[in-house]
N, C-alpha and C positions, 0 to 999 in steps of 0.2 A: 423202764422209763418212770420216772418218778410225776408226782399229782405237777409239779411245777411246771415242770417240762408239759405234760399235757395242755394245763391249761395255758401256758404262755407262748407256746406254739399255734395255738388256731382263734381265732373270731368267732363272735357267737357264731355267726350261721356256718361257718366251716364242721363247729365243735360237734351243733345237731347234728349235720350231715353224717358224721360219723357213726356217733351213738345210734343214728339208723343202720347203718348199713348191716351190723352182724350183732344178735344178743349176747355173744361172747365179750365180744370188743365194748359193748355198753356198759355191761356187768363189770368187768376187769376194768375200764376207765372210772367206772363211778365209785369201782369201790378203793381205790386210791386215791380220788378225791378224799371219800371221807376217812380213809385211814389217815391221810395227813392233814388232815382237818382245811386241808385247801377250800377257800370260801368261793363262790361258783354269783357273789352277788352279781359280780361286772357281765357276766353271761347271760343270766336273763333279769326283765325288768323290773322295775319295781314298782307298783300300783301309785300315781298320782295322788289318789288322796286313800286314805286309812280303809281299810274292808275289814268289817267287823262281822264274822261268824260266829253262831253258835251252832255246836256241834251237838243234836238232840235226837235222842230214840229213847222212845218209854220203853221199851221193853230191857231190863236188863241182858248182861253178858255178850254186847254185840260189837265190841268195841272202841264207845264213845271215847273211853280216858284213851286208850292204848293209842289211837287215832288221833286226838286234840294234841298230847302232848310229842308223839314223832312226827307229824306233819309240822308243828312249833318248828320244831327240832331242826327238820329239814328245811323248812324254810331260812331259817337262823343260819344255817349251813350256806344259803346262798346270800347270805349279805342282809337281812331283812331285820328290823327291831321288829320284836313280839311281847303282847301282853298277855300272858294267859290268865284269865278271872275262872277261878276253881268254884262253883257253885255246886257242888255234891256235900255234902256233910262230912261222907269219908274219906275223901280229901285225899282220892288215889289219883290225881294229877299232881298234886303238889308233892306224895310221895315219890311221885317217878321224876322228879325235876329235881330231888334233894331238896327243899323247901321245909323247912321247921314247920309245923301245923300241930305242936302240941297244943293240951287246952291252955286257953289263955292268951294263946298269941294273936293279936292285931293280925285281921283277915277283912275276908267281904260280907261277914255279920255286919261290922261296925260302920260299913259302907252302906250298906241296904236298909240295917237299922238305927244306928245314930246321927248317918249321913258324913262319918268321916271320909274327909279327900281321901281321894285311891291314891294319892303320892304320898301320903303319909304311913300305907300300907306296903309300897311294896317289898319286893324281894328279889335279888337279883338270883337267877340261877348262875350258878359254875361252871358247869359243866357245858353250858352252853351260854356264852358270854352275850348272844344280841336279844335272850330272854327274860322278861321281867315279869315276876309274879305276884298275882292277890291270892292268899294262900285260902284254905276253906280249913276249920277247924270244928269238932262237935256242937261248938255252940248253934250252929246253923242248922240243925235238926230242930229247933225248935223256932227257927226263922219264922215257918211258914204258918203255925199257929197266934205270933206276933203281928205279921203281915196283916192277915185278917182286918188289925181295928187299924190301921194304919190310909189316912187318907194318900188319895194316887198309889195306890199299893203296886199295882203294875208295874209299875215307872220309876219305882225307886233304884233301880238298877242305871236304869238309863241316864237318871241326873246326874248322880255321880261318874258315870263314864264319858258322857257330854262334855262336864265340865273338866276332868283328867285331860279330853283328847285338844280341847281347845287351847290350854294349858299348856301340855308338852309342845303341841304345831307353833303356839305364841312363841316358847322358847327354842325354836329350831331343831327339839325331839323327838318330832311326828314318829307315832308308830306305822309301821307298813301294815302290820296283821293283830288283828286282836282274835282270841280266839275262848268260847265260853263253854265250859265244860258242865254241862248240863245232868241234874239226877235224874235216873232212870222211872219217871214218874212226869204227871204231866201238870202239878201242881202251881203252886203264885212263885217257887224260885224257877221254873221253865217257861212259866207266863213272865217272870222279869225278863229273863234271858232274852226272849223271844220280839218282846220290844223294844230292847236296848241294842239287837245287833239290824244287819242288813242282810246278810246272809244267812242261809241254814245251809249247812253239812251234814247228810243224815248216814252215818255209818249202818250198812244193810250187811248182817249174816248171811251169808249164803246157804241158808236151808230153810226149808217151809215154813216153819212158824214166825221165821221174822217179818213175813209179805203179811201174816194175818194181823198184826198191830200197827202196819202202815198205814193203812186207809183211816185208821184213829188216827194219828200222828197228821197225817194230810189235813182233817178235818180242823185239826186244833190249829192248825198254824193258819188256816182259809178266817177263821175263827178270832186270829190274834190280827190278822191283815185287813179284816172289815173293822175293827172296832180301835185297836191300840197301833198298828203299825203298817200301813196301806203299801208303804217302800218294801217289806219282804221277800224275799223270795226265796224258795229251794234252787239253789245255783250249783252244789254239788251231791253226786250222791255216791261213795265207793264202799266196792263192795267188800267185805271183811270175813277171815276163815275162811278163803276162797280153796279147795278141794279140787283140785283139776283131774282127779282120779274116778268122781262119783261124777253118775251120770244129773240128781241131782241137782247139784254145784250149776251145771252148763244150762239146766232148764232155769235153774231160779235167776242166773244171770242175764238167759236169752229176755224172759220175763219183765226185769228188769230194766233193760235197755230198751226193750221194744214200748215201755212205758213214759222213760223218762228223756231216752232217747241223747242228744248231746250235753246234759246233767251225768251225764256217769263216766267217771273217769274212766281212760283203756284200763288204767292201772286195778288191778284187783290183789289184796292183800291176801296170801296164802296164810295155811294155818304154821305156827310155827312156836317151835318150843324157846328158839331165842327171844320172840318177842316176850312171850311170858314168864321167861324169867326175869327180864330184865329189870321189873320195877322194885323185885325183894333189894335187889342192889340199889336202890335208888337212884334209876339210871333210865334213859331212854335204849331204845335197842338201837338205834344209830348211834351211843356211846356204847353200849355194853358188849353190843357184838355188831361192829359195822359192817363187815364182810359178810354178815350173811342173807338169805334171800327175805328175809321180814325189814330188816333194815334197806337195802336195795327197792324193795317196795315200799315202804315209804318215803324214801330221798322223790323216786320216781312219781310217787303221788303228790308230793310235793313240787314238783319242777310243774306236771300240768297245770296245778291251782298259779303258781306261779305265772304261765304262762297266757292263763284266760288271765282275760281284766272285766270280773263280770259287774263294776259296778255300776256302770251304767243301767243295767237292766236290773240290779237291785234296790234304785233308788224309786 
């Protein structure tokens, strides 16, 4: 049976009904969805007004980009416009989107520092047609020593994305999802981030030493919420390199949950060699290899985020 037939066969609530009933029947539905790039928007719904994340953990290699850009991905997959603001210097979100970010090219430097509109930045990905990108390029490494003499240094993220979202809604091209790809540092480009969005997404490793830089991470966002942005909230937390072999994996997750409680999605991203390859291709792993279980967990991580509508509690 082909993606069409599936989905033109059942109604939302029929189609869940399904995708519950057996993990074979889920896997095997979902992953002919994205083979045939069948868009899944009319299934589930689409957030009333713009939910703007950023997706932040100081600690490197836990996977902030891998995470920003196939959640994008997946959401894109079900009908949604997306903005990703690449705020790393290395500029491994715009790599995995196919995104030009050599030096020189118009990015979110010229947004944060000279205040050019974000529409005069962006970039459309290809690959995934409902994404649209502010690219980050090397110049942005020295953002954060510029920032310093800059009056409302915080906020300079936020004015310009303010002024983009009122923008695009004026002209009937609200984005559903914005999503800000944060550097693994807790510096004035994570303090912009941090005020400019409504949400936080904090991708947690599944092994010990990710829990030890949380309670920094916690503090700095309690931090950004008294002073630059009172609306925030931690609304998601999933967990990543998820090992369902070590015992571990099962303690740091119980942990976890027992902490954050309805903040952590069921979905927990395994480790997987497709997701890491996928970006040398310039590619997400729900393009580079859709069928397999890295890509399947993020589609799924995505259908939950999907499914919550947390902005009410993020405002």
């Amino acid at each position: 049976m082909t993606a069409a037939q599936i989905a033109a066969r059942a109604t939302s609530d029929e189609l869940q009904r399904r995708l519950l009933e057996t993990p074979i029947a889920a896997a095997t539905e979902r992953t002919l969805l994205v083979n045939e790039g069948r868009t899944m928007g009319r299934e589930f719904p689409l957030p009333a007004e713009t939910r703007v994340f950023v997706v932040a953990n100081q600690k490197g290699g836990v996977g902030k980009t891998t995470t920003t850009v196939n959640v994008a991905a997946g959401l894109a997959l079900y009908g949604a416009r997306i903005l990703v603001i690449d705020l790393d210097p290395q500029g491994n979100a715009s790599t995995a989107l196919g995104i030009d970010h050599s030096e020189g090219t118009p990015g979110v430097y010229e947004a944060i520092i000279e205040n050019e509109p974000l529409g005069k930045l962006l970039q459309p990905c290809a690959e995934h047609p409902g994404i649209q990108v502010i690219p980050a390029t090397i110049d942005l490494a020295g953002a954060e020593i510029e920032l310093v003499s800059i009056v409302a240094r915080e906020s300079r993220l936020k004015r310009v994305l303010d002024a983009h979202l009122a923008e695009t809604e004026a002209a009937g091209e609200k984005y559903d999802y914005v999503f800000i790809d944060c550097p693994p540092s807790l510096g004035l480009l994570t303090v912009n981030a941090l005020t400019a969005a409504r949400e936080v997404l904090v991708p947690i490793q599944s092994e010990y030493y990710a829990l030890e830089g949380l309670s920094q991470l916690l503090r700095h966002i309690d931090m950004v919420k008294s002073h630059l942005n009172p609306g925030l909230d931690v609304s998601t937390i999933l967990l990543t390199m998820y090992d369902a072999r070590t015992k571990l994996a099962g303690e740091v997750a119980a942990e976890v949950r027992g902490h954050f409680r309805d903040a952590v999605l069921r979905t927990a991203v395994p480790r997987s060699v497709r997701i890491s390859e996928a970006p040398s291709h310039g590619q997400t792993v729900l393009a580079y290899d859709p069928a397999s279980a890295g890509a399947l967990s993020y589609l799924e991580a995505s259908r939950e985020i999907a499914m919550r509508n947390n902005l009410e509690g993020a405002r």
